[in-house]
KEZAKE-880820 format. One line per 2 residues: for each residue x, y, z of C-alpha. Coordinates in nm, 3 decimals, decimal comma. Layout:
BEGIN
X Y Z ~ ...
***
This chain:
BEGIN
0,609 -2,378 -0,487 ~ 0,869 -2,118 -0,437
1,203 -2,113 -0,359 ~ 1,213 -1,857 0,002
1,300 -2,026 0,314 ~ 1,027 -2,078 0,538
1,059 -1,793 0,792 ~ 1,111 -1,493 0,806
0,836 -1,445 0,590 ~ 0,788 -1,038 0,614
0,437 -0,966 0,849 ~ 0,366 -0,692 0,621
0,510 -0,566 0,243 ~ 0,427 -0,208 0,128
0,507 -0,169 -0,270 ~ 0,554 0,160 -0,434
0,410 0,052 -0,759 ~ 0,629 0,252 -0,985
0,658 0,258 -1,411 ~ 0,326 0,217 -1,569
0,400 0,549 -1,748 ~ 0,746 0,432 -1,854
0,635 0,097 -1,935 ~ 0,341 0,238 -2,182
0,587 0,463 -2,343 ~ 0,879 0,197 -2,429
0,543 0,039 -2,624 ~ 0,453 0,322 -2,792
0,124 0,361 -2,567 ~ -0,073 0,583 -2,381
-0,003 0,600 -1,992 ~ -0,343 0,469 -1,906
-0,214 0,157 -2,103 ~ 0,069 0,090 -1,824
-0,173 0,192 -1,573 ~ -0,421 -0,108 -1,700
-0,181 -0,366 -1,754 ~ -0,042 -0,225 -1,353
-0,358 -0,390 -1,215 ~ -0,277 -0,737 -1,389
0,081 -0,722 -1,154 ~ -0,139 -0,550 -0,865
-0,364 -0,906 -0,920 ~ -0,039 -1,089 -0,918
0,115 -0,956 -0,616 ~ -0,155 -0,996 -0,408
-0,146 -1,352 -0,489 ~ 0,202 -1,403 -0,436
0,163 -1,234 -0,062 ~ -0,106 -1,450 0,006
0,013 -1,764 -0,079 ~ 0,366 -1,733 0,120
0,197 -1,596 0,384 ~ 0,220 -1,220 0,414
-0,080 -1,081 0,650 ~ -0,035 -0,709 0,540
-0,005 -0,566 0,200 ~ -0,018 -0,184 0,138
-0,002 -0,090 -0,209 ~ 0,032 0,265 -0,320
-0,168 0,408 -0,584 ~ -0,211 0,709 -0,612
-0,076 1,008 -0,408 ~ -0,183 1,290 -0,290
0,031 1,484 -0,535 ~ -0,131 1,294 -0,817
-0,372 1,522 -0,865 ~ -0,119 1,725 -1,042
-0,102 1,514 -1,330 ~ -0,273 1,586 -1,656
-0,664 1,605 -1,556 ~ -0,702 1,317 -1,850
-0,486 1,108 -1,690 ~ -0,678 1,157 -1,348
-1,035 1,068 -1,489 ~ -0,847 0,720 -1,663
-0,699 0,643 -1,295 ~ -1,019 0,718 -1,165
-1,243 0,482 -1,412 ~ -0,958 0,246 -1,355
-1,031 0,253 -1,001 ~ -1,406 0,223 -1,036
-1,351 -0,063 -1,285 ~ -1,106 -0,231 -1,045
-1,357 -0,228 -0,756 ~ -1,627 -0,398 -0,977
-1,439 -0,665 -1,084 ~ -1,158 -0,756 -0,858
-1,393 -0,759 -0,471 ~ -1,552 -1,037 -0,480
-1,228 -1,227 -0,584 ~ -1,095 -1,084 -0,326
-1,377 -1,188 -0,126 ~ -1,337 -1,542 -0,242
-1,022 -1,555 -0,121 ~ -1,046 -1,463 0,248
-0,877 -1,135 0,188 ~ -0,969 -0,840 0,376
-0,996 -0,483 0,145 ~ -0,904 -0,147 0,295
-0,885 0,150 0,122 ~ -0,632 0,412 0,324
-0,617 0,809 0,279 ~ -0,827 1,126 0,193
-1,129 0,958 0,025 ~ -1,304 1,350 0,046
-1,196 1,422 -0,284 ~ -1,340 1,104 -0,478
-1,680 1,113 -0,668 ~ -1,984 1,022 -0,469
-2,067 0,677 -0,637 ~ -1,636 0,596 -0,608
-1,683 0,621 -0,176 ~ -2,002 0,424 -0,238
-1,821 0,146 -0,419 ~ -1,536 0,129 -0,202
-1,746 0,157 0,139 ~ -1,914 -0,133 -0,013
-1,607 -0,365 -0,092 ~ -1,478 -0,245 0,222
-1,793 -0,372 0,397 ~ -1,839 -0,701 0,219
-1,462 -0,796 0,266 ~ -1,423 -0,661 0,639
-1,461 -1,004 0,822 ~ -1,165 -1,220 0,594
-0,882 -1,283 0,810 ~ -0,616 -1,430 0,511
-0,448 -1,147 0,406 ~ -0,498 -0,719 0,493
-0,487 -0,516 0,140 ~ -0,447 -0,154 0,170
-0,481 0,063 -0,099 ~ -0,297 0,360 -0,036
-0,544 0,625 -0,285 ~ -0,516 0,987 -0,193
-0,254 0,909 0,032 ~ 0,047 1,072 0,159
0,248 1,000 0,451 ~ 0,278 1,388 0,584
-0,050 1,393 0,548 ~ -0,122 1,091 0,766
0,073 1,176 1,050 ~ -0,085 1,553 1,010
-0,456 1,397 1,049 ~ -0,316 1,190 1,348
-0,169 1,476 1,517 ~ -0,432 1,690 1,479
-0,727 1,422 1,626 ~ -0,461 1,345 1,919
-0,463 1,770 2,000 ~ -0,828 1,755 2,006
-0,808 1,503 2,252 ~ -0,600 1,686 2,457
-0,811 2,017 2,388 ~ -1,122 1,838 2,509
-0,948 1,703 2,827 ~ -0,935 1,380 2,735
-0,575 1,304 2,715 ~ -0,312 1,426 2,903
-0,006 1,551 2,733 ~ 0,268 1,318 2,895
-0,001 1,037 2,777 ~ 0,122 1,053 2,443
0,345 0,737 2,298 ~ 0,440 0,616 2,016
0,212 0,361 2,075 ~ -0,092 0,587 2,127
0,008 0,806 1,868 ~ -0,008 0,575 1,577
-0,365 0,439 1,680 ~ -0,452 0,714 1,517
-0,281 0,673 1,184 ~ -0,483 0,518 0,898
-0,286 0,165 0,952 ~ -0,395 0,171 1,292
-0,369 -0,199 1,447 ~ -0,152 -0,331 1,212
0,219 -0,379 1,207 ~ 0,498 -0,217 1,121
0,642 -0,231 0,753 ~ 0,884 -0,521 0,787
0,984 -0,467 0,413 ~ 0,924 -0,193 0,103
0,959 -0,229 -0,228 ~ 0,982 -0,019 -0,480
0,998 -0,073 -0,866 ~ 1,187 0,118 -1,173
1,487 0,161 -1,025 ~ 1,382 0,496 -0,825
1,536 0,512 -0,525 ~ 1,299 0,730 -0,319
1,015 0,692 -0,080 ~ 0,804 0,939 -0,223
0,620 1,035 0,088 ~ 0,505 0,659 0,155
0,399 0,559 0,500 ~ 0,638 0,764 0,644
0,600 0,702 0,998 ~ 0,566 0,267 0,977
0,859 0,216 0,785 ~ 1,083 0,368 1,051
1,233 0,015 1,084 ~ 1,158 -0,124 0,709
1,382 -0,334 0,495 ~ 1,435 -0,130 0,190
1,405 -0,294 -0,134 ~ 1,481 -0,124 -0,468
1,377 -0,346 -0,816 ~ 1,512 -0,205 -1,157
1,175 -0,364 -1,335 ~ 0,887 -0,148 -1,398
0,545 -0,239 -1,220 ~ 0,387 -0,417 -1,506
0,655 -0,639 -1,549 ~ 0,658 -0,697 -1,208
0,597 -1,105 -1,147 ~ 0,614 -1,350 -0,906
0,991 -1,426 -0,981 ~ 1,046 -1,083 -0,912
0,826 -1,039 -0,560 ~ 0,993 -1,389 -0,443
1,355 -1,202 -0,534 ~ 1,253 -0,897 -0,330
1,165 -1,144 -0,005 ~ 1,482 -1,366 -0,035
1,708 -1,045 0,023 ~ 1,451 -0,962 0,301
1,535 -1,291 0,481 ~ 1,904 -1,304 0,425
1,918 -0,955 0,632 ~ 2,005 -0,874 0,992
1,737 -0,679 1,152 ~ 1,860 -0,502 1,480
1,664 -0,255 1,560 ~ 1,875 -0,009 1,667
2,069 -0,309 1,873 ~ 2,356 -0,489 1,801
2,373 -0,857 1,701
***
């Protein structure tokens, strides 16, 4: 049982999963270390949002300006990833929830597009719970890529300038048909959004946790939704 009121319960959480580095370090570890023990609190959240009801999580990853990291680092995030897909689907799977994979999968291996277009597949029907992973992602780049398929559309006469909403315009974004961020999190104290679905959490609930991702539990998740209910959301209106 937990201890958060029964509604609001946030549609849809995005987490920046931040401190696997940090966390590896303070043990005298290698990065890839934090990184591995991430995907235990990755397991955990999930769980958590699931079982209080969330119907959207989007986890982020890895960036698009990832790639700059040391190219050993890269190839560990990358087996990670591989590893991750192998073994965590089909619990997924069991458990009604629904695996997306959101971004610029172009610059993954061959056999990585083939695993995830597989779990992706397999998963696509679940109606419990939405998980993106946000891998390769970046939110300039998203609303770039949505832009530039809504000016094609308008190129090839099949849009009319003044036809362009909000609305439309984000059907086009990689979250399209799902809500709005209702709350973000982010963990180890940074207080950034780091390029992070820029455009759907115009309206968020901001949520800033000193503890770095692999320490980040239940008890920690549940604190991050009680300050989410205890807020006013307005909108741009007044109360």
């Amino acid at each position: 049982m937990t201890n958060i009121a029964v509604e609001p319960i946030p549609q849809h959480v995005a987490i920046i999963m931040d401190g696997n580095g940090r966390w590896a370090k303070q043990k005298g570890k290698m990065r890839v270390f934090g990184h591995k023990n991430g995907v235990i609190a990755v397991r955990n959240a999930v769980s958590y949002a699931r079982k209080i009801g969330v119907k959207f999580l989007t986890l982020y990853a890895f960036s698009s300006e990832n790639w700059n990291r040391p190219e050993q680092e890269i190839t560990a995030l990358m087996t990670l990833f591989m590893q991750a897909l192998d073994l965590e689907v089909k619990k997924l799977h069991q458990n009604n929830i629904r695996l997306k994979i959101i971004g610029d999968t172009s610059r993954f291996s061959e056999s990585l597009r083939r695993k995830i277009a597989r779990a992706e597949k397999l998963t696509e029907n679940n109606t419990a719970l939405v998980l993106n992973i946000a891998a390769n992602y970046g939110g300039q780049w998203d609303i770039v890529q949505a832009v530039q398929k809504v000016a094609n559309m308008v190129k090839d006469q099949q849009l009319e300038v003044d036809q362009i909403s909000p609305q439309l315009f984000e059907q086009y974004l990689v979250t399209q048909d799902q809500p709005a961020v209702d709350l973000l999190i982010r963990t180890s104290g940074e207080l950034r959004i780091s390029n992070f679905l820029l455009w759907q959490i115009a309206y968020a609930e901001l949520y800033f946790s000193q503890v770095l991702w692999p320490d980040f539990n239940e008890e920690e998740f549940e604190q991050a939704v009680q300050a989410y209910q205890k807020r006013h959301r307005r909108f741009g209106g007044i109360e």
